[in-house]
Backbone atoms as SQL, in Angstrom:
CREATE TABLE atoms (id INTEGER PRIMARY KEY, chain TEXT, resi INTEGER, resn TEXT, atom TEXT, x REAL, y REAL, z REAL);
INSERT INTO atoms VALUES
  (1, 'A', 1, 'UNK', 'N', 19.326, 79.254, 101.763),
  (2, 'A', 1, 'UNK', 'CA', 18.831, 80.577, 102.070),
  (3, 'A', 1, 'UNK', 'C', 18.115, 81.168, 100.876),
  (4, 'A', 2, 'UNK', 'N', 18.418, 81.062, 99.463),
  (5, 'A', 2, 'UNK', 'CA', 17.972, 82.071, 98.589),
  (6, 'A', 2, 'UNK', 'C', 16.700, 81.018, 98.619),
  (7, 'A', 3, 'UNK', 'N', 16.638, 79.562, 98.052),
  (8, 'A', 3, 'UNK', 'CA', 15.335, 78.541, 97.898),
  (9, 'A', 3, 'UNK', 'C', 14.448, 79.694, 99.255),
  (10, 'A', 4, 'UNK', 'N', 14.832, 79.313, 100.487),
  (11, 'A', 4, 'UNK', 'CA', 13.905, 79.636, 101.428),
  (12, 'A', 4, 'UNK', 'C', 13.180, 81.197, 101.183),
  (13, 'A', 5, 'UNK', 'N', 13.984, 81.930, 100.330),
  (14, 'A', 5, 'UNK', 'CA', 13.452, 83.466, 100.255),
  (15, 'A', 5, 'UNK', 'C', 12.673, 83.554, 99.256),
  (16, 'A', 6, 'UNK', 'N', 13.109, 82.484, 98.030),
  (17, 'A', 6, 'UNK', 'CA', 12.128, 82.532, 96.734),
  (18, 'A', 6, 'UNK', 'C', 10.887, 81.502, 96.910),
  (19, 'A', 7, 'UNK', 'N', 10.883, 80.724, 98.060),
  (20, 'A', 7, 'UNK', 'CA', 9.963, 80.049, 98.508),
  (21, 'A', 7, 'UNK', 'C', 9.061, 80.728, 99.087),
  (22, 'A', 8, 'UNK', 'N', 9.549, 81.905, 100.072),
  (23, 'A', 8, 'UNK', 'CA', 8.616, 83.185, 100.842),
  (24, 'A', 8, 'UNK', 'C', 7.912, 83.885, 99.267),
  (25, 'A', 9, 'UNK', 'N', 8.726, 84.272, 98.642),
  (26, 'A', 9, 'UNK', 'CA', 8.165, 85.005, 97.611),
  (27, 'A', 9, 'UNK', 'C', 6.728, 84.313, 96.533),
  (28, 'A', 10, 'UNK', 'N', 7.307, 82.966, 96.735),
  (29, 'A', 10, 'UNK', 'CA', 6.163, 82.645, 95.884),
  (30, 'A', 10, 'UNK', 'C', 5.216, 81.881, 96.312),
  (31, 'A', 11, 'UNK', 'N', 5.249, 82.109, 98.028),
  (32, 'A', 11, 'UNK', 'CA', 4.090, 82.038, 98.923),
  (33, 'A', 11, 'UNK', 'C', 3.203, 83.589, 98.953),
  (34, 'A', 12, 'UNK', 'N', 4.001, 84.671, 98.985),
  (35, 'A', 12, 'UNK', 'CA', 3.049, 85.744, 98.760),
  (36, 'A', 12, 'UNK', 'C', 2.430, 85.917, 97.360),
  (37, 'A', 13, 'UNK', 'N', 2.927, 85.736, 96.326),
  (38, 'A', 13, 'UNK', 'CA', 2.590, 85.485, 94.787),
  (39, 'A', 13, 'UNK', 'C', 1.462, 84.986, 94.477),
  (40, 'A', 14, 'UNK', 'N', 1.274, 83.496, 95.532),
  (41, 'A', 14, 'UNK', 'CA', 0.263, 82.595, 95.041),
  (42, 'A', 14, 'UNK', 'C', -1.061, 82.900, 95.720),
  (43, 'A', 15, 'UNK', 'N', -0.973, 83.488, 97.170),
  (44, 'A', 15, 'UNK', 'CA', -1.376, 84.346, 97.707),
  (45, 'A', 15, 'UNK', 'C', -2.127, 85.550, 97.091),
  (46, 'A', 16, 'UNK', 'N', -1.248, 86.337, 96.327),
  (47, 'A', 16, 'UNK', 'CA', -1.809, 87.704, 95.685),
  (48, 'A', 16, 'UNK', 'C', -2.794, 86.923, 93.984),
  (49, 'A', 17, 'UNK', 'N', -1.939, 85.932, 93.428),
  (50, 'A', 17, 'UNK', 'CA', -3.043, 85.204, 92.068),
  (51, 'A', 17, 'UNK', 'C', -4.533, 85.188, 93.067),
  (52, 'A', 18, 'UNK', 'N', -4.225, 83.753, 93.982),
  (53, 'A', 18, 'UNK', 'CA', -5.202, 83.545, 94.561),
  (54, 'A', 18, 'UNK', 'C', -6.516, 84.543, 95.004),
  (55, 'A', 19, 'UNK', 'N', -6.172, 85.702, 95.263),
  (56, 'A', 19, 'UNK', 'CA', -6.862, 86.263, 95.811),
  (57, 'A', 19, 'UNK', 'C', -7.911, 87.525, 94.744),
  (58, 'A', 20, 'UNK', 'N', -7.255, 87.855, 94.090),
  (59, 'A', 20, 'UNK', 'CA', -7.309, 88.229, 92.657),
  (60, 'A', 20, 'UNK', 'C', -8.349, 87.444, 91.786),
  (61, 'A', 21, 'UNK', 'N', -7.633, 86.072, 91.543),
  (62, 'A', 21, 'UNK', 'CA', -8.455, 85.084, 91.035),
  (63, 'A', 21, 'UNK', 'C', -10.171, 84.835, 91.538),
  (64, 'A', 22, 'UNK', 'N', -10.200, 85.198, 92.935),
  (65, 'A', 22, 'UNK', 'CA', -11.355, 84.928, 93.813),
  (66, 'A', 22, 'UNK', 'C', -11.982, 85.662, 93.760),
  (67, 'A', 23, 'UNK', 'N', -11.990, 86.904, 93.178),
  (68, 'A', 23, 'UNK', 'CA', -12.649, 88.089, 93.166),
  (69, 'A', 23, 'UNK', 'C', -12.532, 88.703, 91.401),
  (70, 'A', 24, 'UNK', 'N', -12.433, 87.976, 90.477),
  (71, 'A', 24, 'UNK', 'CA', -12.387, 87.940, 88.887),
  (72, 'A', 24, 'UNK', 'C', -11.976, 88.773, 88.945),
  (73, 'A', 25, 'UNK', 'N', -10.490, 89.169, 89.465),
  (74, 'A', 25, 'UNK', 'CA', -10.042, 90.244, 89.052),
  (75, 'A', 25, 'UNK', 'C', -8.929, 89.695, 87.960),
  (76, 'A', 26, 'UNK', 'N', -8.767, 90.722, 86.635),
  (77, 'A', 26, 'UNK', 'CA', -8.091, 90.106, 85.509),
  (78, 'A', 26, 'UNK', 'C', -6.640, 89.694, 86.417),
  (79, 'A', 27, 'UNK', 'N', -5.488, 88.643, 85.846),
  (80, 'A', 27, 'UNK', 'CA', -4.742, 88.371, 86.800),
  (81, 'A', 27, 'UNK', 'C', -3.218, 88.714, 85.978),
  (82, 'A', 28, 'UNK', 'N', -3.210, 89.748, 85.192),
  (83, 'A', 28, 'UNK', 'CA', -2.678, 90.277, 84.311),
  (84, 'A', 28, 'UNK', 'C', -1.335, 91.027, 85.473),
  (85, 'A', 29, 'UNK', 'N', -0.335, 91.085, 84.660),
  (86, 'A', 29, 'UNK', 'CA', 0.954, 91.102, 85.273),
  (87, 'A', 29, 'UNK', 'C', 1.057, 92.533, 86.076),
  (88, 'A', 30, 'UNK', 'N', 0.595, 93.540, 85.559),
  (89, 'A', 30, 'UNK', 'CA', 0.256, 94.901, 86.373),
  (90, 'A', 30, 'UNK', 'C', -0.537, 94.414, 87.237),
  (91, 'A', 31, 'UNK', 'N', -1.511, 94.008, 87.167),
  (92, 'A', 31, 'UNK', 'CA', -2.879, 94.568, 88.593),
  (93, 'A', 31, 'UNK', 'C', -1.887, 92.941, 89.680),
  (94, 'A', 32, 'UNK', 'N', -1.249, 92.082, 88.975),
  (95, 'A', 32, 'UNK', 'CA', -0.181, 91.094, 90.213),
  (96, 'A', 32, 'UNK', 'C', 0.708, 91.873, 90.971),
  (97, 'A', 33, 'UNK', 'N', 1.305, 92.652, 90.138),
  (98, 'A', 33, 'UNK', 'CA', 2.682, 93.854, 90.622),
  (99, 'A', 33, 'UNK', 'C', 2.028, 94.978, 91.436),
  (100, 'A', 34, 'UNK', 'N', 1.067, 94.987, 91.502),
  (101, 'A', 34, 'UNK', 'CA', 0.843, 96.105, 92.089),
  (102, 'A', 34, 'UNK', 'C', -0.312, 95.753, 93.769),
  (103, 'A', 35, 'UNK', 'N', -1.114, 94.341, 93.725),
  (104, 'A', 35, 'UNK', 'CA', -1.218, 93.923, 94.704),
  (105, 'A', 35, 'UNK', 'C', 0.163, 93.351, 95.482),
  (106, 'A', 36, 'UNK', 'N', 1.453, 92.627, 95.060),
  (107, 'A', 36, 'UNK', 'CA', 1.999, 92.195, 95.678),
  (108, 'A', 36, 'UNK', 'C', 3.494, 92.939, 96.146),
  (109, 'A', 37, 'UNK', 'N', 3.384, 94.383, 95.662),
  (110, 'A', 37, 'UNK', 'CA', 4.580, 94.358, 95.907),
  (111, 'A', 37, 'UNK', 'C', 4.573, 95.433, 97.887),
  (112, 'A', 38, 'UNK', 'N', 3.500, 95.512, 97.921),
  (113, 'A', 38, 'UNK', 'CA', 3.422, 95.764, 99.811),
  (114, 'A', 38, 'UNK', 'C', 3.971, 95.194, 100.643),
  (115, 'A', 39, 'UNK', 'N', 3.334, 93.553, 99.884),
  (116, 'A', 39, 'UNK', 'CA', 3.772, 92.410, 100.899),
  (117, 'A', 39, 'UNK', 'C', 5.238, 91.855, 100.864),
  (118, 'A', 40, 'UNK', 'N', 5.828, 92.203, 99.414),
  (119, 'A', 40, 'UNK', 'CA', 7.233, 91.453, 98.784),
  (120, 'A', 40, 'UNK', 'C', 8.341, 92.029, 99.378),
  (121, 'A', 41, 'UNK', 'N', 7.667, 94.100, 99.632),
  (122, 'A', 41, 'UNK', 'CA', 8.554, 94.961, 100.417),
  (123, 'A', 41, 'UNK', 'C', 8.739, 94.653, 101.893),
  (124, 'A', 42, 'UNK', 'N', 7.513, 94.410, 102.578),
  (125, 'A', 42, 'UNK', 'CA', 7.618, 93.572, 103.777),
  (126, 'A', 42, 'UNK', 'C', 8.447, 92.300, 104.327),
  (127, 'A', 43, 'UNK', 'N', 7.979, 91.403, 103.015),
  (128, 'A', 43, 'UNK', 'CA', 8.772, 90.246, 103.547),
  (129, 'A', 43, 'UNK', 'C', 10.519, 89.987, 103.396),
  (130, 'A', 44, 'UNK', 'N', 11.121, 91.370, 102.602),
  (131, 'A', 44, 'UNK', 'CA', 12.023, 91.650, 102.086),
  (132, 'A', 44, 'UNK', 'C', 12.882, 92.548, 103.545),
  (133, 'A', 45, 'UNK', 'N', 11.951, 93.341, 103.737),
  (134, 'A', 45, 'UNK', 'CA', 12.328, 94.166, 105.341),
  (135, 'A', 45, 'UNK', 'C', 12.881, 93.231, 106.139),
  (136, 'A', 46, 'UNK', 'N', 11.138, 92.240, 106.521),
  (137, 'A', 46, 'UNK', 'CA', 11.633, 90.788, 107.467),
  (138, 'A', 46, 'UNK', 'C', 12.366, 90.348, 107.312),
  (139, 'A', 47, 'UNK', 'N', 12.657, 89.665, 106.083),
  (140, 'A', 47, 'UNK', 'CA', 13.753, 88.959, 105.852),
  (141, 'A', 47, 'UNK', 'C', 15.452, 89.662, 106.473),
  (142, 'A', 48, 'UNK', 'N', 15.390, 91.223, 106.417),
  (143, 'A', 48, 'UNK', 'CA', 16.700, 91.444, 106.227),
  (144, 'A', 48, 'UNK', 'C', 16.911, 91.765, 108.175),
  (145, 'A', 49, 'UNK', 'N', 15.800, 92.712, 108.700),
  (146, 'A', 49, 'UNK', 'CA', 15.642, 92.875, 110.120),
  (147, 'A', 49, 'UNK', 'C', 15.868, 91.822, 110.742),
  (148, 'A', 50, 'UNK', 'N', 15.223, 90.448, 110.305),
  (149, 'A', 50, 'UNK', 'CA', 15.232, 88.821, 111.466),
  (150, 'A', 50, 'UNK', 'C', 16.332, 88.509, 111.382),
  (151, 'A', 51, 'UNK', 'N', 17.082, 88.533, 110.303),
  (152, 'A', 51, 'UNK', 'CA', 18.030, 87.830, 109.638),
  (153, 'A', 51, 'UNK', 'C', 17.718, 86.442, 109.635),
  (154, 'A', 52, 'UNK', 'N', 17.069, 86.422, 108.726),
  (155, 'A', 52, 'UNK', 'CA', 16.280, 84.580, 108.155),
  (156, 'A', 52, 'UNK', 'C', 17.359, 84.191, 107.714),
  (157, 'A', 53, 'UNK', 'N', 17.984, 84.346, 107.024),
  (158, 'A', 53, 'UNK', 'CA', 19.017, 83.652, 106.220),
  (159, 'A', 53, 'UNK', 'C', 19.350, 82.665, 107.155),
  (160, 'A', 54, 'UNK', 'N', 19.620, 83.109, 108.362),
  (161, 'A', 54, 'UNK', 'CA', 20.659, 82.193, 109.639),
  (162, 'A', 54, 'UNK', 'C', 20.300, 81.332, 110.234),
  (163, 'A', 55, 'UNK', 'N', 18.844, 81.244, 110.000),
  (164, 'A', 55, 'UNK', 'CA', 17.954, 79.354, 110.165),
  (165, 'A', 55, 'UNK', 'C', 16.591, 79.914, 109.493),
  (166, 'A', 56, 'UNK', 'N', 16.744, 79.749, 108.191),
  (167, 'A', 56, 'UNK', 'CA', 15.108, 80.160, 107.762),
  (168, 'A', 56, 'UNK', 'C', 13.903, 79.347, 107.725),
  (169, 'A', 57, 'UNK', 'N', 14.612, 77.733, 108.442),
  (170, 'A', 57, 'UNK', 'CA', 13.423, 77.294, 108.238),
  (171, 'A', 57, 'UNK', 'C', 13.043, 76.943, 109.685),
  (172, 'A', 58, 'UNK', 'N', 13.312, 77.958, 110.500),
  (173, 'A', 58, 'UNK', 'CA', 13.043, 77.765, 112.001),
  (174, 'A', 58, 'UNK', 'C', 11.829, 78.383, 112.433),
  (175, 'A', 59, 'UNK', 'N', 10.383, 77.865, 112.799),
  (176, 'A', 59, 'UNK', 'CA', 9.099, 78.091, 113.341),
  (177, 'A', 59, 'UNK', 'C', 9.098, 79.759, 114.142),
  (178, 'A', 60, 'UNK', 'N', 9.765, 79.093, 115.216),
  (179, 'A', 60, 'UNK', 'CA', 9.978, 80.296, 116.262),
  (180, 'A', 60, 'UNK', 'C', 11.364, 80.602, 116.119),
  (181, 'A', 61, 'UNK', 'N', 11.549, 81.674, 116.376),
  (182, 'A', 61, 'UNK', 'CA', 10.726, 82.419, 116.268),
  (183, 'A', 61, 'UNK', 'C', 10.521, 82.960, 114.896),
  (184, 'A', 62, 'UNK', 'N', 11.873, 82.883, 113.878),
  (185, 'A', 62, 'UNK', 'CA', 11.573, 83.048, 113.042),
  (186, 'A', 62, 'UNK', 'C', 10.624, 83.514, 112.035),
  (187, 'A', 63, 'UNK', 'N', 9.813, 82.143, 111.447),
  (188, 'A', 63, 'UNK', 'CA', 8.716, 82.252, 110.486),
  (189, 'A', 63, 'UNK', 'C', 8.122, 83.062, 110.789),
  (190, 'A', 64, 'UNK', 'N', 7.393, 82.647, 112.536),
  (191, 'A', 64, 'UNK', 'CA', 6.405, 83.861, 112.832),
  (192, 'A', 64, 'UNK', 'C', 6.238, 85.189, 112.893),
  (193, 'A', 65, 'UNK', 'N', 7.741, 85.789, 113.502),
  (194, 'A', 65, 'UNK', 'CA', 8.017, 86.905, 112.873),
  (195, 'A', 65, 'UNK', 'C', 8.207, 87.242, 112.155),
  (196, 'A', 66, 'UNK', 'N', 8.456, 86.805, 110.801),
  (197, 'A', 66, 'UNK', 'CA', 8.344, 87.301, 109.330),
  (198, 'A', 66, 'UNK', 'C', 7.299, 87.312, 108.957),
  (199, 'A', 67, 'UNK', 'N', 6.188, 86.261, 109.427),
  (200, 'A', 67, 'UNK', 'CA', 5.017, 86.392, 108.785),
  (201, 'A', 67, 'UNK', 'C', 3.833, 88.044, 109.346),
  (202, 'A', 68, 'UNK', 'N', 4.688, 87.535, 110.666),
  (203, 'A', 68, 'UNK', 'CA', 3.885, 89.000, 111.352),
  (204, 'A', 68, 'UNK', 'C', 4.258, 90.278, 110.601),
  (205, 'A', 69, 'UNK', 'N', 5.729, 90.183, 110.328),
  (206, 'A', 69, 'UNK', 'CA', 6.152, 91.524, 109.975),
  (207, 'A', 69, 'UNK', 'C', 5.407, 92.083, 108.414),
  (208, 'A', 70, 'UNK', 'N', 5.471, 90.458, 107.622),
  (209, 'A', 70, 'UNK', 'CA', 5.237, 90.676, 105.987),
  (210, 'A', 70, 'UNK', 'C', 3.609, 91.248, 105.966),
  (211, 'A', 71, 'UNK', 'N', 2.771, 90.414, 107.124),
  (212, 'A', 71, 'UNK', 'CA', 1.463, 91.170, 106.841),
  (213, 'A', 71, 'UNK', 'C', 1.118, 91.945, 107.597),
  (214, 'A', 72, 'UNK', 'N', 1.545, 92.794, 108.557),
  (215, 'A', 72, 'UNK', 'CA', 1.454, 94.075, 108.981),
  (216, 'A', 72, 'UNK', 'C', 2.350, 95.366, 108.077),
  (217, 'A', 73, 'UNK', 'N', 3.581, 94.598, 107.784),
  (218, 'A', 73, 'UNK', 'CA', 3.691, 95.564, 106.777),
  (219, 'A', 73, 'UNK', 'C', 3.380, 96.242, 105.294),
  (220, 'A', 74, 'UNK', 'N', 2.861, 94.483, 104.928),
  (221, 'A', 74, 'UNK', 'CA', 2.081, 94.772, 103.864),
  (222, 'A', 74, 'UNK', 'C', 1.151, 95.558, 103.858),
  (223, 'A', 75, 'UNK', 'N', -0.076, 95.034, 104.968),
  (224, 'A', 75, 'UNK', 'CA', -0.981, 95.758, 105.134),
  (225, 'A', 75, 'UNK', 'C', -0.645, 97.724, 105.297),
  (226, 'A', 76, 'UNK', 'N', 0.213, 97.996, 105.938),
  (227, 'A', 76, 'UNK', 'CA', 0.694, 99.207, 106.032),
  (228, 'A', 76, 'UNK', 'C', 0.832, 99.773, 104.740),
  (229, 'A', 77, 'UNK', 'N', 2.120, 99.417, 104.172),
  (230, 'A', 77, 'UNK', 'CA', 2.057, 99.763, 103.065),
  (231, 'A', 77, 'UNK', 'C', 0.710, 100.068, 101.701),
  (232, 'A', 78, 'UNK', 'N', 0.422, 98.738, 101.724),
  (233, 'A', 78, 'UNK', 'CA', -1.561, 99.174, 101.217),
  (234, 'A', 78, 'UNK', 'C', -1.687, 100.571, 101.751),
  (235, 'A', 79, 'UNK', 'N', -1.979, 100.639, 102.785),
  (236, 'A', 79, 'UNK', 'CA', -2.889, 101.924, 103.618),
  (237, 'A', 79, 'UNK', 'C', -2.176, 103.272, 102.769),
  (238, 'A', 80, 'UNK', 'N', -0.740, 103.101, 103.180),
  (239, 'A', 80, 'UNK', 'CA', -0.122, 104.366, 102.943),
  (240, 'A', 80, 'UNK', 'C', -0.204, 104.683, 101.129),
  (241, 'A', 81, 'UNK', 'N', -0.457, 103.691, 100.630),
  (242, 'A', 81, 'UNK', 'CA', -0.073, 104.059, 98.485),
  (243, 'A', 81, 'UNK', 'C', -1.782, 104.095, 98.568),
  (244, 'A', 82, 'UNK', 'N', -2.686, 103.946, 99.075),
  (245, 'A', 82, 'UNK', 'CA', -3.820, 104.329, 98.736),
  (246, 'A', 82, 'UNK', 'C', -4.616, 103.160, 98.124),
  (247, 'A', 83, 'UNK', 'N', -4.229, 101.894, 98.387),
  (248, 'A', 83, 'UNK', 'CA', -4.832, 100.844, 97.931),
  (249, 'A', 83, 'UNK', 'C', -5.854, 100.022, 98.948),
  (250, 'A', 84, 'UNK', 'N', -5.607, 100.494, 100.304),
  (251, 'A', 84, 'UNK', 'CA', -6.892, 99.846, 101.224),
  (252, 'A', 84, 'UNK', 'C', -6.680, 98.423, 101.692),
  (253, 'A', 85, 'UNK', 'N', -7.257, 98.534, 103.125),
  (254, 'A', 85, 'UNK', 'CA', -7.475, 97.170, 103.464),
  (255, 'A', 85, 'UNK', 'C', -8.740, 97.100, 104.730),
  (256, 'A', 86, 'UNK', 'N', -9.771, 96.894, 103.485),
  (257, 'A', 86, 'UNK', 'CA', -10.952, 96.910, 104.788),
  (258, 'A', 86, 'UNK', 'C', -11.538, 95.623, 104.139),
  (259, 'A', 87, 'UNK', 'N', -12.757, 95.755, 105.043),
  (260, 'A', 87, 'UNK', 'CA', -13.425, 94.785, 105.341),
  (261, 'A', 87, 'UNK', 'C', -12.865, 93.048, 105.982),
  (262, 'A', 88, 'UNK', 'N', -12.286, 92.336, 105.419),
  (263, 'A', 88, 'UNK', 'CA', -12.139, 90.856, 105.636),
  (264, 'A', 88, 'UNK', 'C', -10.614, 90.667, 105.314),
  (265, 'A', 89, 'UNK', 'N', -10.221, 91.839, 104.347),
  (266, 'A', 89, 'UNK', 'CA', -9.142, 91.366, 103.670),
  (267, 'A', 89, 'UNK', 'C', -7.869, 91.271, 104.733),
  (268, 'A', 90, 'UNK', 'N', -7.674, 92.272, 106.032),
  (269, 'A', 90, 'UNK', 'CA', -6.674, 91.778, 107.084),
  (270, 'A', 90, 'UNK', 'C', -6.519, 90.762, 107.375),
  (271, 'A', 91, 'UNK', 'N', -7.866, 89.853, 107.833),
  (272, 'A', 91, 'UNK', 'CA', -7.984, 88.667, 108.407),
  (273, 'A', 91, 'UNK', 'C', -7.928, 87.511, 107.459),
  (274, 'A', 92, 'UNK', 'N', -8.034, 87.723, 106.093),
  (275, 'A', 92, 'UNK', 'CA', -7.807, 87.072, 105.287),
  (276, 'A', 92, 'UNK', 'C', -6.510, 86.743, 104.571),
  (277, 'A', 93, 'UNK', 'N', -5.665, 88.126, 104.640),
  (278, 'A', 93, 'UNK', 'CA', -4.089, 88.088, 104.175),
  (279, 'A', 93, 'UNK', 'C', -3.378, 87.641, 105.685),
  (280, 'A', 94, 'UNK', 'N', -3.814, 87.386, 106.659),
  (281, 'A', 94, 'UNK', 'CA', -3.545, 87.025, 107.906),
  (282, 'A', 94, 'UNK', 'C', -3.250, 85.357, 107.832),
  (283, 'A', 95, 'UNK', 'N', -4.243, 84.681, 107.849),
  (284, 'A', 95, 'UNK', 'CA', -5.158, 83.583, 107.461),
  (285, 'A', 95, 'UNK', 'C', -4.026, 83.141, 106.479),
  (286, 'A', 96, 'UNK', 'N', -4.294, 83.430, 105.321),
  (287, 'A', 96, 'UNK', 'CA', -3.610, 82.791, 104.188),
  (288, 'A', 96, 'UNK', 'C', -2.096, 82.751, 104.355),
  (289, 'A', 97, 'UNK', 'N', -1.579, 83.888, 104.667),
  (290, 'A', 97, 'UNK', 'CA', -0.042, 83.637, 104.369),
  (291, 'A', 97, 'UNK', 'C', 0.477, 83.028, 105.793),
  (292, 'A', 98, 'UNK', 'N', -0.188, 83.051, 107.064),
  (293, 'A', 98, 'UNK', 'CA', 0.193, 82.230, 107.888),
  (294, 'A', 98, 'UNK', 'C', 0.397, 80.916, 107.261),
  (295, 'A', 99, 'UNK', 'N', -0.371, 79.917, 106.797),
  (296, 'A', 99, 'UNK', 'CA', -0.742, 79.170, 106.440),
  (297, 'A', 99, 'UNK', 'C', 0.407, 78.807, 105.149),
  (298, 'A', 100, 'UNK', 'N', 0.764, 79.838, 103.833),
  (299, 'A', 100, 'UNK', 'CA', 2.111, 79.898, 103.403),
  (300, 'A', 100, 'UNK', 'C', 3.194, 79.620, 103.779),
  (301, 'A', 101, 'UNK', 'N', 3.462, 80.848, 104.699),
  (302, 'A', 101, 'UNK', 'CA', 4.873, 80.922, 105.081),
  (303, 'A', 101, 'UNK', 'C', 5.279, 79.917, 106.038),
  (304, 'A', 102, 'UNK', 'N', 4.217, 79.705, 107.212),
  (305, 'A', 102, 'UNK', 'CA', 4.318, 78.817, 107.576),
  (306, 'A', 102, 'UNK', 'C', 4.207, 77.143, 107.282),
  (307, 'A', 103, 'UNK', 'N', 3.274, 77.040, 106.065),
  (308, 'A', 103, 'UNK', 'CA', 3.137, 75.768, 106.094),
  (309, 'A', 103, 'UNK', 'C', 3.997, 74.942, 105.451),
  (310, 'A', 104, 'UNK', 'N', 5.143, 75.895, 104.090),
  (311, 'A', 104, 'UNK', 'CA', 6.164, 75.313, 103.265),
  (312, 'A', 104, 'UNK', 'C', 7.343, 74.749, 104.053),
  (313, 'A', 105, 'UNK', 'N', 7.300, 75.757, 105.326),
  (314, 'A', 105, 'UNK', 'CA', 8.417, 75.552, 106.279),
  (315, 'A', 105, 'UNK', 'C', 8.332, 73.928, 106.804),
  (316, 'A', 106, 'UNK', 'N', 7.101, 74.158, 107.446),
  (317, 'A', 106, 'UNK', 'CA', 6.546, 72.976, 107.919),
  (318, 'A', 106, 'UNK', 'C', 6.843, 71.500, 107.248),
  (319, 'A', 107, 'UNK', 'N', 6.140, 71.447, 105.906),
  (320, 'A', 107, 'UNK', 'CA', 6.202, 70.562, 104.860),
  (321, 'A', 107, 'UNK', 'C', 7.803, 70.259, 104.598),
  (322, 'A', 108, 'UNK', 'N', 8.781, 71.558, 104.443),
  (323, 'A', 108, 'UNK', 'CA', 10.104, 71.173, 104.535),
  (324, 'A', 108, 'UNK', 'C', 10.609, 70.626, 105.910),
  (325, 'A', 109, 'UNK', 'N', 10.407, 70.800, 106.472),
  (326, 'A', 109, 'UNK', 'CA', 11.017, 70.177, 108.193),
  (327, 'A', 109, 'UNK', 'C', 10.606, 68.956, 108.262),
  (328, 'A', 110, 'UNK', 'N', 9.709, 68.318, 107.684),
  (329, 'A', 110, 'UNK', 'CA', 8.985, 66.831, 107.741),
  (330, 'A', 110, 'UNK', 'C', 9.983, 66.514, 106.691),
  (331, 'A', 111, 'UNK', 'N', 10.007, 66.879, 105.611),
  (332, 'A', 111, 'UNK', 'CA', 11.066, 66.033, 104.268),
  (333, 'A', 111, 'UNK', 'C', 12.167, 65.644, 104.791),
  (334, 'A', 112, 'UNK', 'N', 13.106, 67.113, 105.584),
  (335, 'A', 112, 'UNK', 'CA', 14.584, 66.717, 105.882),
  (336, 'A', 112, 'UNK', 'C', 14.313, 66.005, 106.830),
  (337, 'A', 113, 'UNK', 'N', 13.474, 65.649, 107.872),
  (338, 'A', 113, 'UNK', 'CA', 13.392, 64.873, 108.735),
  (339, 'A', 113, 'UNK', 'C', 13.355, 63.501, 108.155),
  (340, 'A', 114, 'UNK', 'N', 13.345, 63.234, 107.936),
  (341, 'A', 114, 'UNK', 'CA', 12.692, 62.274, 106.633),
  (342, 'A', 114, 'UNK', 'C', 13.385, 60.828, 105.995),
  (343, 'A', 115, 'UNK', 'N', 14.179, 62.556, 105.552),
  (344, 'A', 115, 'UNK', 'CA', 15.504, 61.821, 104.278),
  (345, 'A', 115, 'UNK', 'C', 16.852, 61.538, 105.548),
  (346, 'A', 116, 'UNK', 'N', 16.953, 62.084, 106.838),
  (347, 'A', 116, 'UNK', 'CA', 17.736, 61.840, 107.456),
  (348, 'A', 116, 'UNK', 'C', 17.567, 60.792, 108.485);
């Protein structure tokens, strides 16, 4: 359970470098803390509302609802502290952390499949 939560976390992390990075924005530990912590509060909500802990590495419904929750709430959060989310960037923090949250899961479900 905690791997699977610090695994969520440093799917939104690499996520928030990444995105930062793509747009030369300096990638300095403030302007990281302050893009990611919308999404960290979100996936922290999800996490506690789904109750992931109790199969976190389960697709459905699971993941998907955390992922839904982390970037709608992220995105929310943005809106409400005054940091914005226009143009591409919904469909893009959409896009990407699907692709995160979901894909570590994924990649883990093939291993234990695997080794067993």
């Amino acid at each position: 359970m905690v791997r699977a939560a610090a695994a969520d976390a440093a799917a939104v992390l690499a996520f928030v470098v990444a995105g930062r990075s793509s747009h030369d924005e300096t990638n300095a530990l403030a302007g990281i803390a302050t893009t990611a912590w919308p999404f960290l509060v979100a996936l922290g909500a999800g996490w506690l509302v789904l109750r992931s802990w109790r199969n976190p590495l389960r697709l459905w419904p699971t993941a998907v609802l955390l992922w839904l929750v982390t970037v709608a709430g992220g995105l929310g959060l943005r809106l409400v502290s005054g940091q914005g989310a226009s143009g591409a960037f919904p469909l893009v923090a959409a896009g990407v952390l699907a692709l995160l949250l979901l894909g570590w899961r994924l990649v883990a479900r093939v291993i234990l499949r695997h080794r067993a």
